[in-house]
C-alpha positions, 0 to 999 in steps of 0.5 A: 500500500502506499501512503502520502505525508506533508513534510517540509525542508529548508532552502537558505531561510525559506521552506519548500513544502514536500511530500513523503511517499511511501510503499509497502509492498511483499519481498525480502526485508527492506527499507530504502530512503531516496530523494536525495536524503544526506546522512542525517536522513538516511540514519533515520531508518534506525531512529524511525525503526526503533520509535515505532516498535518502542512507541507500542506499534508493528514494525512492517517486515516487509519491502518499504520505499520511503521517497523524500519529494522534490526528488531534485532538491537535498533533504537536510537535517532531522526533521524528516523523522516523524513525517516517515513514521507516520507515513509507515504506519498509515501505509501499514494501514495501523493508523488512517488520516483523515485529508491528509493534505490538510496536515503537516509533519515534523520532528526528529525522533527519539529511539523511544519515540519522543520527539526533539525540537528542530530548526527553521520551524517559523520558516517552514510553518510560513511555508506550510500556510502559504501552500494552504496547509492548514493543520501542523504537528511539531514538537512542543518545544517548537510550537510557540515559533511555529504558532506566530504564523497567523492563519495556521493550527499548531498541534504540539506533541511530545512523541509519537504515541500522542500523535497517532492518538491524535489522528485516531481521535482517541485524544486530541491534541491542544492547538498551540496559540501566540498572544502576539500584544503580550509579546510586543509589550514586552520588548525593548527590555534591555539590561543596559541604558545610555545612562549609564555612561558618564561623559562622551557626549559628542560619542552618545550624539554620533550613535544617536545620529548613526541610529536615526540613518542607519549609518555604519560607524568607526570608533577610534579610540585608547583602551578604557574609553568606553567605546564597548561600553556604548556600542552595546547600548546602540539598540536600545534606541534603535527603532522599534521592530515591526511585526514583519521585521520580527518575522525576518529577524526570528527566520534567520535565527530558528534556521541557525537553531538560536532560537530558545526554547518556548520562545515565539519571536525576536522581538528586541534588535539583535546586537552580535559581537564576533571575536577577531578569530572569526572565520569567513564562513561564519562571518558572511555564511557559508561552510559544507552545509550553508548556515547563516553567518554573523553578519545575517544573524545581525540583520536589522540590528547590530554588527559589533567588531570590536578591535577591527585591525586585528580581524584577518584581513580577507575575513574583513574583505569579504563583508564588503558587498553584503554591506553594500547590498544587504545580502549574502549569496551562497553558491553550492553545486544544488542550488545558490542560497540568499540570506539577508543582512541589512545590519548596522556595522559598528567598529571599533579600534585602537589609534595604534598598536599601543593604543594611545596615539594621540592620548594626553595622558599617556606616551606612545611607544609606536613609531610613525611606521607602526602607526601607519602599518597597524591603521593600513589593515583597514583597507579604503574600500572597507572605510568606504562603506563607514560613514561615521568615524569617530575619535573617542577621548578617554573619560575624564574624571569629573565626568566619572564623578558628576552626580547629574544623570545621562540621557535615558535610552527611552528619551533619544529613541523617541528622537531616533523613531521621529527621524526613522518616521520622517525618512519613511514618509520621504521614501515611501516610493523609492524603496528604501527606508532610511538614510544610509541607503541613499543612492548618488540618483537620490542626492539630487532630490533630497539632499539639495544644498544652498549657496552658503552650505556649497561653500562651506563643503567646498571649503572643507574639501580644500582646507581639510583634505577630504576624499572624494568618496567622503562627498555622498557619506557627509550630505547623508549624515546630513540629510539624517542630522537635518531629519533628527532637528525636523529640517526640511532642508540641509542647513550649514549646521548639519553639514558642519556636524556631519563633516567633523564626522570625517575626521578618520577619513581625513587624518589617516586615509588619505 
């Protein structure tokens, strides 16, 4: 006899709805799995042998064919365990399924027969719901993610027993369902606030200007002087995250297996922090079996490489074009993956070796050489894509001693998100949603400049030194400056604000 099971694969952070078919027929003892099963799909006939016969069913002593379809695309992963399962039992006609095309199955089995959470769940319920699926039976460690998903049924299960029990209707499983405003009201709760960083105004009103734009950001500074400190603080006032945005974010993080248990969505800006050992493949994504990297798991929040010179310099190469694009494409003989990485990259370095090139406080050790070898690792088409560069000056110590309290988060957020407002409305039909994605096609537009502000740039090229490359990265920190003090045009204080934020650019690259 054969039978037919909804199941579902991965594809980058994209499900595809498939089907497992299976045959039972007479002959010698056999059980074979194609459709271009890899390793973990073929062991599963041991798993999937030892679930049903511990879970209290007969095992078919008989010839089985088990097709994993599309037939074309690779078959990854676990997940397959339980659509099998259930696709022998009702072949073996010990269990009948009412529409089967109604239903969904996925999770990895246990040699008892419990069932172990999977990755990629919120990606391949999306897809389930999107080819009219409208019943999904997964793990119960999955079902919070999976339930996120409006216009779908979850059933969560903890082994196999209870499913059959389920689709025999003996005992029905409880639908799992999401309370998506309890969620959302409960986001933006961070551990850390820009209060609680003492002085470093000019540092605190740079982040604030990347984070209204959406800017990328170099902090140059000697060691101590709180350039980590206030790169973890860059999300909390970041823009809230939409619904749709957390759908994106929660993708890409349950298809990497981050997502924890019982948890639904993403609903704070992600803030990533890479040690300078990073590899490639987990800096952009990549590897035997792609996985997304650093760079996408950060999509839509924050990218933090702190000590960026010591990073090797082909890992540092590499995030070139996914900055510029906000994407990563992975190329692999069967098929070529896309994950998205729109995220903000905050860098930060010492001006030396050393460390304190430039400090009032203490020497530097390191010759002009030095200085210039160690700064050179960053390349200029690297810098390229960084739009604020900044010089961090060590804390002094009435700043670390003053009894007035900083700014709240809360209070410069409110800014950021009437900036982010501002910019939605302005680009609402050109496709983009926030400064930093300006192109040289839209400077014409909407970052016009009078006579006394041309001036001023022209004079700043000729007396500063500027590159040509800095002219597009200042009229867009502008246009952001302009947007954060409700400027319909660019004023000269906003190209002024915006030139001092060149300051790298001018001393060592040029």
């Amino acid at each position: 006899m054969i039978s037919k099971v909804k199941s579902c694969g991965l594809m980058g952070v994209d499900g595809f709805v498939g089907e497992v078919e299976t045959d039972i027929s007479n002959g010698l003892p056999a059980f074979d799995i194609v459709g271009l099963p890899d390793a973990a799909v073929r062991e599963a006939r041991e798993r999937v042998r030892a679930a049903v016969k511990n879970s209290g069913f007969n095992f078919p002593v008989k010839r089985m064919t088990v097709n994993l379809a599309p037939a074309h695309i690779k078959k990854e992963g676990a997940c397959f365990d339980l659509p099998i399962s259930i696709a022998i039992l009702a072949a073996s006609e010990q269990i009948d399924i009412d529409c089967p095309a109604q239903y969904m199955f996925l999770g990895e089995l246990s040699l008892t027969g419990e069932l172990r959470p999977i990755k990629g769940a919120l990606p391949i319920a999306i897809a389930a719901r999107d080819h009219g699926i409208e019943k999904m039976i997964l793990p119960k460690e999955n079902a919070y993610e999976a339930a996120t998903v409006k216009g779908l049924q979850v059933y969560p299960a903890s082994n196999l027993q209870e499913i059959v029990f389920h689709l025999t209707g003996q005992k029905q499983l409880a639908p799992c369902s999401v309370a998506f405003d309890e969620i959302f009201a409960s986001e933006n709760q961070y551990d850390v606030d820009f209060c609680d960083v003492k002085g470093q105004e000019n540092v605190k009103r740079a982040l604030e200007v990347a984070a209204a734009g959406g800017h990328n950001v170099l902090m140059t500074g000697p060691p101590g002087s709180g350039k980590t400190m206030i790169a973890k603080r860059l999300p909390t006032i970041l823009p809230d995250m939409s619904f749709e945005e957390a759908l994106e974010v929660t993708k890409i993080h349950s298809v990497a297996g981050l997502i924890s248990k019982n948890t639904s969505l993403i609903t704070n800006r992600v803030f990533r922090s890479p040690h300078h050992t990073i590899s490639n493949a987990s800096l952009v994504g990549g590897g035997r079996m792609p996985k997304p990297g650093e760079i996408s798991l950060a999509h839509l929040g924050v990218l933090f490489l702190d000590e960026l010179p010591e990073f090797k310099k082909d890992v540092l190469e590499v995030m070139r074009q996914p900055l510029e694009d906000g994407v990563v494409t992975i190329s692999r003989i069967n098929a070529s993956l896309t994950y998205p990485c729109n995220t903000m990259l905050i860098a930060s370095m010492n001006p030396c070796k050393c460390g304190f090139y430039g400090d009032s406080t203490r020497e530097c050790t390191c010759s002009a050489v030095q200085i210039q070898k160690y700064l050179g690792k960053i390349s200029g088409p690297l810098m390229d894509r960084i739009d604020i560069q900044l010089q961090v000056a060590p804390v002094k110590y009435k700043d670390l001693e003053s009894t007035s309290r900083p700014e709240h988060s809360r209070d410069i957020k409110s800014r950021v998100n009437q900036a982010r407002k501002i910019q939605l409305e302005r680009y609402q039909k050109s496709k983009i949603y926030a400064n930093s994605q300006l192109q040289p096609s839209h400077m014409q537009k909407y970052c016009k400049l009078g006579t006394q502000e041309k001036e001023l740039l022209k004079n700043a090229f000729e007396k500063l030194g500027l590159s040509a490359r800095a002219h597009n990265r200042i009229l867009k920190v502008a246009r952001t400056i302009a947007d954060l003090d409700v400027s319909d045009s660019i004023r000269t204080h906003h190209l002024a604000e915006a030139i001092q934020y060149r300051s790298l650019d001018r001393k060592f690259w040029n």
